[in-house]
C-alpha positions in Angstrom: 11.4 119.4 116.2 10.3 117.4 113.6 6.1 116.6 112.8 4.8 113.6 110.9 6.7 111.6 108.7 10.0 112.9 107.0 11.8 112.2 104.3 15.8 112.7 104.3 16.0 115.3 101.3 19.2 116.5 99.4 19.2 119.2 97.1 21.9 120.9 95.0 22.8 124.7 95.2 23.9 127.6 92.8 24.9 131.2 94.6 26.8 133.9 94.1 28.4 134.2 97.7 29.1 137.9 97.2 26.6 139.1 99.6 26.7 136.7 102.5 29.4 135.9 105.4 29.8 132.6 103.9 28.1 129.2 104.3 27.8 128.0 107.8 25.0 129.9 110.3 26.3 132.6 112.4 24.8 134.7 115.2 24.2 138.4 113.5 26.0 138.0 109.2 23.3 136.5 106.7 24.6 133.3 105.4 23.3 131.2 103.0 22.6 128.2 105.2 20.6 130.4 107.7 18.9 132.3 104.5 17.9 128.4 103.2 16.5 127.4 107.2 14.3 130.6 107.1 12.8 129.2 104.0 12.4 125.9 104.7 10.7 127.2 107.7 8.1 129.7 106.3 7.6 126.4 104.0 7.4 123.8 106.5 6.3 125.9 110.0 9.1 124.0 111.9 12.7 124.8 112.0 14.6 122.4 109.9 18.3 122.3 110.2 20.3 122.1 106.6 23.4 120.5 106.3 25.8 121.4 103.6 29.0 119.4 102.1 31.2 122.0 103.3 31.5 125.5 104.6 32.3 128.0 102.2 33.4 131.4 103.4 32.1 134.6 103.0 32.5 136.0 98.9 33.0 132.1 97.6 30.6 131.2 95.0 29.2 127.7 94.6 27.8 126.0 91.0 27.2 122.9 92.8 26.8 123.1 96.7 24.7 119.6 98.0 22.6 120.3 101.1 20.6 118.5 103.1 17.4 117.9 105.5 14.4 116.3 106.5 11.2 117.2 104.7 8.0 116.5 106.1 6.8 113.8 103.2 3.1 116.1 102.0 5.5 118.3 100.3 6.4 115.9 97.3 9.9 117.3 95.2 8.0 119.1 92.6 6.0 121.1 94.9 9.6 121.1 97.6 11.6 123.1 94.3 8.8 125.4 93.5 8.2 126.4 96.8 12.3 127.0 97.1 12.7 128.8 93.9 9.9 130.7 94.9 10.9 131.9 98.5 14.7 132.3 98.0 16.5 135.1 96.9 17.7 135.4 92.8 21.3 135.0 93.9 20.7 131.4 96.0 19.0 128.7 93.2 18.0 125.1 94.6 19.1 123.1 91.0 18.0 119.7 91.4 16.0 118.2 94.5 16.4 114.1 95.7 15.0 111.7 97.5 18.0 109.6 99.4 18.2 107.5 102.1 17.9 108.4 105.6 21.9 107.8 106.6 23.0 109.9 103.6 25.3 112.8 105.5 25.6 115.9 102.3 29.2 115.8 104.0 30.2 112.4 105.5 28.8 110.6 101.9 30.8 112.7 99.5 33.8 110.8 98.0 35.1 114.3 95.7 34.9 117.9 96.3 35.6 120.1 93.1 37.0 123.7 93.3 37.5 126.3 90.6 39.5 129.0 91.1 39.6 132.1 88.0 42.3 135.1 87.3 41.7 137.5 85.2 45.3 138.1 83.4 43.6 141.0 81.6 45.4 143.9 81.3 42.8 146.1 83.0 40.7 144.2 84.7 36.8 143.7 84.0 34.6 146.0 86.4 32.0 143.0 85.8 34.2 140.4 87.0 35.3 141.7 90.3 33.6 139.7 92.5 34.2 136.4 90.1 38.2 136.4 89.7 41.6 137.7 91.1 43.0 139.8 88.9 46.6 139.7 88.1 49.0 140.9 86.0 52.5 139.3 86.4 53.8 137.1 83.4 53.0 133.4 83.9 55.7 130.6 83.3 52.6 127.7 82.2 55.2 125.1 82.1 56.7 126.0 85.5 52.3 126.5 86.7 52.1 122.9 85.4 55.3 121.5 87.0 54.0 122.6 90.3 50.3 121.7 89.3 51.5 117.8 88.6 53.2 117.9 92.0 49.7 118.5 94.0 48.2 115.5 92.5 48.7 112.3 95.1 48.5 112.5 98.8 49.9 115.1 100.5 50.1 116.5 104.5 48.6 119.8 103.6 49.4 121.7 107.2 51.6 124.2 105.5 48.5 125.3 103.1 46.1 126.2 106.0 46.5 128.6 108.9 46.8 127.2 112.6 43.3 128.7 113.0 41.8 125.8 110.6 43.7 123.2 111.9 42.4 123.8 115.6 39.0 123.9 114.4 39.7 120.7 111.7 41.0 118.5 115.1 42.3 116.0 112.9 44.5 114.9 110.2 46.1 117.5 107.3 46.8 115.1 105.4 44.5 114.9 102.2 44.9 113.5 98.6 44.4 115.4 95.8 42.6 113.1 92.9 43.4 116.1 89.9 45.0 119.7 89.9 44.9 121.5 86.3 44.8 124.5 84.7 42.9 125.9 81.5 43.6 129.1 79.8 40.4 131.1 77.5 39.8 135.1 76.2 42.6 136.2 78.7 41.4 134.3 81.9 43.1 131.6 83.5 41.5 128.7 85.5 42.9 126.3 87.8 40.8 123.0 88.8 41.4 121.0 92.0 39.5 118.1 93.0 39.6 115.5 95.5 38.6 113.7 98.7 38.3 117.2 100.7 39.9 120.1 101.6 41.3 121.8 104.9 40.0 125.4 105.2 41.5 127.8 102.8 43.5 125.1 101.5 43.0 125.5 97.8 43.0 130.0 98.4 46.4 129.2 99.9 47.7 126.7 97.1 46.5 129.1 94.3 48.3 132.1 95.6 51.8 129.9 96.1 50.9 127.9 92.3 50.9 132.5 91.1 54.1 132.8 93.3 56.2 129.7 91.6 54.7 130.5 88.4 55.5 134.4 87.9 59.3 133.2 89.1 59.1 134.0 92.8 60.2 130.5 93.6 61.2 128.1 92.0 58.8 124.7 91.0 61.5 122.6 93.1 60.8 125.3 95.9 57.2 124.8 95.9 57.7 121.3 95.8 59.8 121.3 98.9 57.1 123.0 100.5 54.5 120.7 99.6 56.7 118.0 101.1 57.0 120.0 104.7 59.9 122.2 104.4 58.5 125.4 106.0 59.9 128.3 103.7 61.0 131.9 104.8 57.8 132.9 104.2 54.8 131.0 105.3 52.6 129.7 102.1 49.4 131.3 103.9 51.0 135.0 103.3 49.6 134.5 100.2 46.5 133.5 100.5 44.3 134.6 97.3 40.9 136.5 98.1 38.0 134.2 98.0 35.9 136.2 95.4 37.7 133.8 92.5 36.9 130.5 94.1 33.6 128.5 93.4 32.6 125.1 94.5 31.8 123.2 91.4 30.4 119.9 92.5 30.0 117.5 95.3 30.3 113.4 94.2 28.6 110.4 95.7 29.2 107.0 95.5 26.0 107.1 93.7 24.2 109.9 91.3 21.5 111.2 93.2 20.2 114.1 91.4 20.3 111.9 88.2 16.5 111.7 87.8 16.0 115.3 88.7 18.9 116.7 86.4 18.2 119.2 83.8 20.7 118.9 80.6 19.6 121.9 79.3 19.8 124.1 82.1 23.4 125.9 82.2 24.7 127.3 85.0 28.6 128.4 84.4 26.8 131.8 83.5 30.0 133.8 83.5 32.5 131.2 81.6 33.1 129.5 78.3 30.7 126.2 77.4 34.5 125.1 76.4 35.0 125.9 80.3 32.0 123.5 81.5 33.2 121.0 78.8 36.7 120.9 81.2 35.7 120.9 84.4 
């Protein structure tokens, strides 16, 4: 219940999601959206519900996860993300705090959704990377990676590149469009970049593991295509599903920048990649 006068708050989110069962609140597993309503409640003495862009499951990082809630309007933003960095945890980092207006919706007002997903094609894999990239090994064809890459971009029914799971829980359309899909290759690591209106629930895991499939020569780029287009293959897409310690929410975009008063230039956060990376993306 809320007390006094509120203010409709958003604020963006860094965490490493290696230690929590994903986004969204659950009943017993830590997530990060119950670890941010314990806070906000030790700060405010109420319960405040927050509500995040997206759900990101358990192991998936995020550089730029946009949350939000009602804050009761004593706490001004200053004090709001000392108070935050303060009480949370050093793996969950509030970034930049907003003022916006009371019908903003962190999920219904986004208009792009960013995703990064990194393998490590390392010989022997990095012991500090583990829970940041999938490592693999197989030879990659970048021209046949591209091919298939190029295809992704437009609008697409993306049913094949979920599980039957997601789409129960989605109720609605698979069909999404993808605004950019690109890749971008530094000291051994490979990074692929997907951005656009949303995302079905392990949508981009799914599209990363067939992208390795076509480009280490499993199938061919007019396979995957084919797929993308509806034919179901011999073996379902979501077979090869990547693991979700490689995939990291980069940013959320409104119609409107609303952290732009708030925003720290100086302040990088793509602590384990290249400034050439951040440049990129």
């Amino acid at each position: 219940m809320e007390r006094g006068k509120v203010q409709r708050t958003a604020i963006k989110i860094s965490y490493d999601g290696s230690s929590y069962f994903g986004w969204q609140k659950q009943k017993e597993d830590v997530t990060i959206q119950s670890i941010l309503e314990d806070k906000l409640k030790q700060l405010f003495t109420h319960h405040q519900t927050v509500h995040g862009s997206g759900r990101t499951d358990a192991g998936v990082h995020a550089v730029g996860q946009v949350a939000h809630f009602n804050r009761p309007v004593k706490f001004d933003l200053p004090t709001l993300h000392r108070a935050m960095s303060a009480l949370l945890p050093d793996d969950i980092r509030v970034i930049s705090v907003a003022d916006v207006n009371s019908d903003f919706h962190s999920r219904f007002s986004a208009v792009s959704k960013t995703y990064l997903y990194t393998i490590d094609l390392n010989p022997i894999a990095s012991p500090f990377n583990r829970n940041y990239s999938l490592h693999y090994t197989e030879a990659i064809d970048i021209k046949v990676l591209k091919q298939c890459l190029d295809s992704i971009r437009g609008t697409h029914d993306f049913r094949l590149f979920t599980t039957p799971n997601a789409i129960a829980e989605n109720e609605g359309s698979t069909v999404r469009e993808v605004f950019d899909a690109d890749y971008f290759q530094s000291g051994g690591y490979l990074f692929l970049k997907f951005s656009g209106q949303g995302f079905l629930r392990y949508m981009v895991r799914i599209l990363t593991g067939f992208l390795l499939r076509a480009a280490s020569g499993k199938i061919s780029a007019e396979d995957f295509k084919s797929v993308l287009n509806g034919i179901v293959p011999d073996l379902p897409p979501a077979q090869f599903k990547v693991k979700p310690q490689g995939l990291f929410l980069v940013r959320v975009e409104y119609k409107e920048d609303i952290f732009k008063d708030f925003e720290n230039p100086e302040n990088n956060i793509y602590f384990p990649f290249l400034k050439e990376l951040e440049d990129w993306l």
